[in-house]
N, C-alpha and C positions, 0 to 999 in steps of 0.2 A: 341675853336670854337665847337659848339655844331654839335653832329652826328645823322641827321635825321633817325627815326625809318622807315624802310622798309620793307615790306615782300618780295619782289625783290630788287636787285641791279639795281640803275638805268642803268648802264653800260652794266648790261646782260639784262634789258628793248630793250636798244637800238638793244644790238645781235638779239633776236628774232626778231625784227621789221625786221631787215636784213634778217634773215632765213626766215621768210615770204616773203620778197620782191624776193630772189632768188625762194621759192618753185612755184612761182605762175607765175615766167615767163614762166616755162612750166607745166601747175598745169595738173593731172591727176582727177579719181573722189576721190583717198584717199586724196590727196593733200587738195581739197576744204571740204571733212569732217574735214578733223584736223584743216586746217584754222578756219572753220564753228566754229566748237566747241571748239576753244582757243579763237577767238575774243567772243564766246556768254558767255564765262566762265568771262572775262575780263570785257565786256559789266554789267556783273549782280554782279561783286562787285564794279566797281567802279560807275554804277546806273546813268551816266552821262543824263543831258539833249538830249532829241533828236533832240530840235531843232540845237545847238551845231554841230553834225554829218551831218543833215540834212542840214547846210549852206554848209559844206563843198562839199555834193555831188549836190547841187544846182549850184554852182559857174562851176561844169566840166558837167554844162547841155547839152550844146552843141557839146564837145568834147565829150563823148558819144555818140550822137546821130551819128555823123560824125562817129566815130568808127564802131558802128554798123551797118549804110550804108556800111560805103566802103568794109568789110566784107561781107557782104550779098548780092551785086549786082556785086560787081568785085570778088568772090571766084566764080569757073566754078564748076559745079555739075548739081542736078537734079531742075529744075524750084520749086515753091514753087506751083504754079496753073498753070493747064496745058493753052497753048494759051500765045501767044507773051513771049517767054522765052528769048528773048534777055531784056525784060522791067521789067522782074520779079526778085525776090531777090530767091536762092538756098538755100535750103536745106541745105546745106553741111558749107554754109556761114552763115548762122543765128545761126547754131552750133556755129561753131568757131567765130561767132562774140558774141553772147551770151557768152561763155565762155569768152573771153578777155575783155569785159563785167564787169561780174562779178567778176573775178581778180582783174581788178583796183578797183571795188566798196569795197571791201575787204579792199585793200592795205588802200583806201583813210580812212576807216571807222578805221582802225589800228592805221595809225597816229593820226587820233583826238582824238582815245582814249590813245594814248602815251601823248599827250597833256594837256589832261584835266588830266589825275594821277601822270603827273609830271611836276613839277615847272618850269619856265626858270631860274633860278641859278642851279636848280639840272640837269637838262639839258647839263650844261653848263660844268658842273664838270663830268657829264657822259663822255662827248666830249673827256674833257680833259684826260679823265683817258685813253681812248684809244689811242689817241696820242700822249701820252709822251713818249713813246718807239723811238717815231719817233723823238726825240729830241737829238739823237744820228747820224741822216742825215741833222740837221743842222734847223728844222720844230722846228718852238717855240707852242708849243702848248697852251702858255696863249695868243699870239697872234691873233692863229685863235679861240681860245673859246671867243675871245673881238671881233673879228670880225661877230663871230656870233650871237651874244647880239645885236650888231648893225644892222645886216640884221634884225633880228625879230624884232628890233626898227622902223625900215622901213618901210618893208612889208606892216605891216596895211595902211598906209599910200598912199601907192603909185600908190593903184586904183586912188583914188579921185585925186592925184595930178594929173593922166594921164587925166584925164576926166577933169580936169579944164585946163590943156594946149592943147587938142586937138581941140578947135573949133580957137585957133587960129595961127594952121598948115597952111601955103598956100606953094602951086605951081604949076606948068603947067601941068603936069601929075600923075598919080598916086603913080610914085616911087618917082617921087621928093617930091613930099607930103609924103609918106611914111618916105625916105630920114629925110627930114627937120624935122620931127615930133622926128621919133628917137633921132634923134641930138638934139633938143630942151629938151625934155626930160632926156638924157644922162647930157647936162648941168646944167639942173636944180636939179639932184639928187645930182650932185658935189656941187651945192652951198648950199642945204638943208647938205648935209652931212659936210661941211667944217662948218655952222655956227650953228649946232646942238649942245646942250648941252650935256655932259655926261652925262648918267645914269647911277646910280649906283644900280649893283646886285649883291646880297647876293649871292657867291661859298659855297657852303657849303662842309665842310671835308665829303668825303664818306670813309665807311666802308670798311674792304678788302673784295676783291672777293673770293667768295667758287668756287676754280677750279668745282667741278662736277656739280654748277649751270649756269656755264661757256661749258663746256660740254655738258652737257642736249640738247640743242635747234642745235648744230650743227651734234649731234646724230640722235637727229628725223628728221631733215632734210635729211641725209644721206638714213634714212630708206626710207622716203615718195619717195625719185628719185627714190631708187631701188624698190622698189614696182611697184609704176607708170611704169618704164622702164620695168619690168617686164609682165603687165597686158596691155601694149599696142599689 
């Protein structure tokens, strides 16, 4: 089986994804420069479509929005305009809402660029590489990497399926419609998923991991907390 050319391991792809996702749950300002400046480095070789990115932060319009509210009008601080400061959004809230903010927009703009530079078989086999250790607690790790193929088989799919079983949800009140919608949907995933055909993806052998590129990304994370923790 042939060994795809890499200039990263996808496996230490996935690490840093992860050391990003930990640095930015509490990102300081060096946090968001290194972030800044690894996603723009990443961004300009792999030259990806913006529309591509731009679906992704399209689709969490909303959740955003809600985000930045509920920061900004429930954080207690200084009014933003003086006059009716119970009605106003704070200072201190637009801060920290802005920042969590942009963290997610970060995270979200990470993954699609994990996306589009690596394949789903290589994906797949990244997965696996990590969990085979865990095959010693009894975790089959070709299982969940089949299991994973199958969710991203799905996924696309399962807006429109929701959208074409919701108009005909009924019940008396709104949980019960909620309720029943659930349920209805729940089953019909089972029967899409029981009568679905296999697809088959290419695993492809990966290379062995260079400890120090394995290294690297849980070192600078280490660095960014204590900085940050530092300069607070």
């Amino acid at each position: 089986m042939a060994r795809p050319r890499m200039h990263v391991h996808p496996a230490v792809r996935l690490l840093w994804l992860v050391c990003l996702a930990v640095a930015l749950a509490r990102p300081g300002a060096w946090t968001f420069a290194a972030c800044l400046l690894g996603i723009g480095l990443v961004w300009a070789r792999a030259r990806p479509a913006p529309g591509t990115v731009l679906r992704g932060l399209w689709r969490l319009r909303w959740f955003l929005l809600i985000l930045l509210v509920f920061y900004a009008w429930l954080t207690p601080g200084t009014p933003l305009f003086a006059g009716a400061p119970a009605l106003l959004p704070t200072v201190q809230g637009l801060a920290q809402g802005g920042e969590r903010l942009l963290a997610l927009i970060l995270l979200v703009v990470a993954v699609q660029l994990l996306l589009v530079t690596t394949s789903r078989g290589v994906l797949v086999a990244a997965l696996h590489w990590w969990l085979r250790p865990l095959e010693a607690l009894g975790v089959s790790a070709d299982r969940v990497a089949l299991r994973l193929v199958l969710v991203l088989e799905a996924a696309p799919a399962l807006r429109e399926r929701i959208a074409a079983l919701s108009p005909r949800t009924a019940g008396d009140g709104w949980r019960q419609r909620l309720s029943a919608f659930a349920a209805e949907v729940f089953a019909d995933v089972l029967r899409t998923a029981e009568h679905a055909p296999l697809t088959p993806v290419r695993v492809p052998v990966l290379p062995p991991v260079r400890l120090w590129s394995v290294a690297l990304p849980v070192i600078l994370l280490a660095g960014l907390i204590m900085i940050d923790s530092r300069a607070c």
